[in-house]
N, C-alpha and C positions, 0 to 999 in steps of 0.2 A: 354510706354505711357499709361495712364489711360486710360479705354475705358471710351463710352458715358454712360450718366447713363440713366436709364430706371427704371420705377415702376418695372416692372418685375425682375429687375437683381438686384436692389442696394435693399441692406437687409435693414428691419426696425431697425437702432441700440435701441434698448433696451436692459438696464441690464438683466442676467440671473436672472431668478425667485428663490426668497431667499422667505425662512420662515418670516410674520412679511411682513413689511414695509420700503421703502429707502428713507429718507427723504433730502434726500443733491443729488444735482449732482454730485459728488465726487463716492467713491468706498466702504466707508463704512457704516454699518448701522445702525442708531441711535438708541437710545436707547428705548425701549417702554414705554406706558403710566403706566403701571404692573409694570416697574421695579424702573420709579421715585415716581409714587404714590403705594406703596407696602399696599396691603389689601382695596384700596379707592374704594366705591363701582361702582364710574363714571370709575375707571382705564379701566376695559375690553370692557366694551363698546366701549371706546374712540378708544381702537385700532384695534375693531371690524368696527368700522367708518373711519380710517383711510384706513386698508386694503381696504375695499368697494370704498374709493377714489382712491386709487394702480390699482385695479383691472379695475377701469373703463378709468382708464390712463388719470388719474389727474394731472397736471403737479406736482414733485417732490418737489419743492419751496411752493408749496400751501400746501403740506399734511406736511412739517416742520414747515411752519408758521402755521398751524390749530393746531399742536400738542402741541407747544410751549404755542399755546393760551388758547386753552381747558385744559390743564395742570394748568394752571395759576387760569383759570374759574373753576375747580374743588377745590380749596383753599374756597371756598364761598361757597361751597352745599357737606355738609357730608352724604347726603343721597339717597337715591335710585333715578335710571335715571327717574323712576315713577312719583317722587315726582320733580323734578323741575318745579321750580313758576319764577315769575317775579324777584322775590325778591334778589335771587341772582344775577341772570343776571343784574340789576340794579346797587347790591353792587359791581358787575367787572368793570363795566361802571365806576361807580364811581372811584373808584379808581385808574383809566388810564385816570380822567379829564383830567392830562396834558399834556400827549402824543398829537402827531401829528393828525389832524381828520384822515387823510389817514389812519391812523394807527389803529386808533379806530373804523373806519368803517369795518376794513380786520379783527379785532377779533370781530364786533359784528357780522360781515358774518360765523363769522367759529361755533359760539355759534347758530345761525342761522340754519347752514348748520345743525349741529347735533343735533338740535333739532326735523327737516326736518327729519332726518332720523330714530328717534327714532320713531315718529310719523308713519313712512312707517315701521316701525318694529315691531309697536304694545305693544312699549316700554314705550310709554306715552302720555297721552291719547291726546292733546290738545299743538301746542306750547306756550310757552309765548313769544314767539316776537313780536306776534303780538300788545301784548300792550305795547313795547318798541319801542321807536322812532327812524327813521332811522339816521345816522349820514350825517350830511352835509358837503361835501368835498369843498371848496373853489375852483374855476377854476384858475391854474397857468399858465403861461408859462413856455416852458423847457427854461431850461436855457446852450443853446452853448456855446462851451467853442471856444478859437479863433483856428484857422487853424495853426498860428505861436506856438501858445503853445504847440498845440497837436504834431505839428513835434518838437518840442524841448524835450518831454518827448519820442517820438520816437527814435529821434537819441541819447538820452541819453542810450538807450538800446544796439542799436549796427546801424550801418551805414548801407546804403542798399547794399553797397561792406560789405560784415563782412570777418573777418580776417576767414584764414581755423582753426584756433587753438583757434577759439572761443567757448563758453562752450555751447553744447547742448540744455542746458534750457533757457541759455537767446535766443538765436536762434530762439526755441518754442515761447519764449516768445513776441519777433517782433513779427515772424507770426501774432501767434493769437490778439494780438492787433489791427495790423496794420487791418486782418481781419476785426475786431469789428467796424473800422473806415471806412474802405472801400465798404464794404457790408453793413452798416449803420447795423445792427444785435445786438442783446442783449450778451453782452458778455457770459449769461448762456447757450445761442444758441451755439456762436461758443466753448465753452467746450465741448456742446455736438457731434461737427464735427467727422465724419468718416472719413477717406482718400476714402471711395466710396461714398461720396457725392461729390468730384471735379470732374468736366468734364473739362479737362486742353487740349482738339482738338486745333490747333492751329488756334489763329484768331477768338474763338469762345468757349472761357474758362466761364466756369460759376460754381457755386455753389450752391446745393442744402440744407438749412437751413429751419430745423423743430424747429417751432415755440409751441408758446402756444397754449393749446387743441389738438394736434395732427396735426397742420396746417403746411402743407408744402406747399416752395415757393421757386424759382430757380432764383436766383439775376447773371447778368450778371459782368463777371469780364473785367472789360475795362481800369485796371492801369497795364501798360505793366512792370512798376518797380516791380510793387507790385507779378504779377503775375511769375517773372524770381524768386524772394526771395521765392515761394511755392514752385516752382521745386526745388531751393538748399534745402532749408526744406527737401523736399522728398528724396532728393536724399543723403544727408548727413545722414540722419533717417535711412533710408533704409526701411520707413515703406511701404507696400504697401497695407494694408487693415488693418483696426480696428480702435480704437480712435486715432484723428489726433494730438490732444493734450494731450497728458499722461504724468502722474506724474510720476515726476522721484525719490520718493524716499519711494514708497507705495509697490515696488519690484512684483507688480501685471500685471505694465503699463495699467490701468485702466484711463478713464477719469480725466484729472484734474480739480477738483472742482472749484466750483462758489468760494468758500470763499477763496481759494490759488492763484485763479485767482487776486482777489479783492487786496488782501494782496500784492502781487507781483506789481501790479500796482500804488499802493502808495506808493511804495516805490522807484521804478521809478521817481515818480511825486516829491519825497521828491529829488531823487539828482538832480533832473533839475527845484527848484524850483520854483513847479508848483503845481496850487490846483485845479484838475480837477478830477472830481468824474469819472469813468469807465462807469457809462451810458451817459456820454455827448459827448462822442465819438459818441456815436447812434446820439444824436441830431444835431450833429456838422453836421454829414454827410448828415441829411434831412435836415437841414438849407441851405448847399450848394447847393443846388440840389435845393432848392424852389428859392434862389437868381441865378440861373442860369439860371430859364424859364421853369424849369419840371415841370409839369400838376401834380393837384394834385393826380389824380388818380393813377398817376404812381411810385410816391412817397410811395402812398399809399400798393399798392403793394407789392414793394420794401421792407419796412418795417414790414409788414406781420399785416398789422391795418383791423381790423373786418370793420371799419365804416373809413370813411373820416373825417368825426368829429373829430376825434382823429389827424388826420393828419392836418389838417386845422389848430392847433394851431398852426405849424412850419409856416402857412403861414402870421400869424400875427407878427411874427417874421421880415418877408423877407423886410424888409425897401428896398433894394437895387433894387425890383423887382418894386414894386411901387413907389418909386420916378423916376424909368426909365421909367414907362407909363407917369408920371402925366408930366414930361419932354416933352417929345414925344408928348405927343397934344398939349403940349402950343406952340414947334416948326410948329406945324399945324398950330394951330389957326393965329399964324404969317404971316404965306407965305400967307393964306388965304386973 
């Protein structure tokens, strides 16, 4: 049986330290800014700026999308990190007009970002963002997918009895989903699971998921189904310490990446005719949870949100929570 976990016992999983930068959750290591821009005078910088984000344990998704972006933003300024003005920053802007704002606001932060840091390096003199305008993100709601669908692309993976001559990866691949559902978690989270993040005590199972920034939270496991399907996991695996979900065909057993994860799951969704994106799983499970009577803070928690703010959108969501109050005192105002 897994022992309890403790800050002192359960190791921090981080990749081992490689030369360069790792910009995927996954096992291998992207390619650098030197080797797509070969002679560009921004290339070394950029991955001088990158490392500097690794070292300070940036999450891994941000120094892929910064690198992708500033890559992109180096197509506009052939000249010294010295010499960047508005001017180009403006011609990138421009020409991602029609991308998503989301979209546009996370490259004008990464151009931002490394402007910031050139400026801290004595690399140029003054940023120009400051005379570039912030982008404005429209306020959304998430959008939950139903509880029927998401068990319909579940059991389309395998039953919660799975045959014993079922194939190891779809196995992995329950798990970790049903995970991702269960524990409301960002699926890039549960890629990153250890088997010494479970505390599987009986009666008192929980999970330990490291979040964004280095934020760790310990989400209680209270689905007795869900949790009998981790121990066949385990015990089929035979894993008992390292990544909990590893790739089976990288011959390293290294983490399974966010992108293999993504891929696997739409195709799931494709044989049970279903169009449900791999983050509404996340929402699906705080929507439950708010139409049930959980406080927001606890939600909040739960999900590993900086602010309630964040959390508060799911409860604009909760029709089912509020038409139960607004119910409830007109039965008052009745008898009264």
């Amino acid at each position: 049986m897994l022992t309890p976990m403790s800050p002192a016992t359960v190791p921090r999983h981080r990749s081992p330290a490689i030369p360069g930068y790792l910009a995927t959750n996954g096992t291998r290591e992207e390619r650098t800014a030197l080797d797509v821009l070969p002679g560009h005078p921004l290339a070394a910088h950029i991955d001088d700026f990158l490392t500097d984000l690794a070292n300070a344990n940036k999450p891994r998704n941000t120094i892929r999308a910064y690198r992708g972006d500033l890559v992109a933003f180096a197509a506009h300024h052939d000249g010294e990190i010295g010499e960047v003005t508005a001017a180009p920053v403006r011609a990138f802007l421009s020409e991602i007009a029609g991308q998503a704002p989301s979209t546009r606001k996370r490259k004008r932060a990464a151009v931002a970002s490394f402007c910031r840091w050139a400026v801290r390096h004595d690399l140029l003199d003054a940023s120009p963002m400051v005379r570039i305008d912030t982008v404005t993100v429209p306020k959304t709601l998430p959008r939950p997918a139903a509880a029927d669908d998401i068990r319909a692309v579940l059991d389309a993976i395998c039953s919660r009895r799975p045959r014993k001559d079922l194939l190891p990866d779809v196995l992995r691949d329950w798990v970790l989903f049903e995970t991702a559902y269960t524990c409301g978690a960002r699926a890039s989270e549960v890629c990153g699971m250890y088997v010494e993040d479970l505390d599987l005590r009986l009666d008192d199972e929980h999970a330990r998921i490291h979040g964004k920034g280095g934020t760790v939270r310990t989400v209680l496991l209270d689905d007795r189904g869900y949790v009998a399907l981790v121990r066949l996991y385990l015990a089929r695996s035979g894993y008992t310490s390292g990544p909990l979900f590893r790739a089976s065909v990288n011959g390293r057993g290294g983490p399974l990446s966010y992108d293999a994860a993504h891929s696997r799951w739409e195709k799931y969704c494709a044989a049970a005719g279903a169009v449900i994106g791999i983050h509404q799983l996340r929402h699906a499970h705080a929507t439950e949870l708010i139409n049930s009577g959980v406080s927001i803070e606890v939600v909040r928690r739960r999900l590993g949100h900086a602010s309630t703010e964040t959390t508060q959108v799911y409860a604009e969501l909760a029709d089912q929570v509020a038409d139960a109050e607004i119910r409830a005192a007109r039965r008052r105002r009745e008898r009264q």
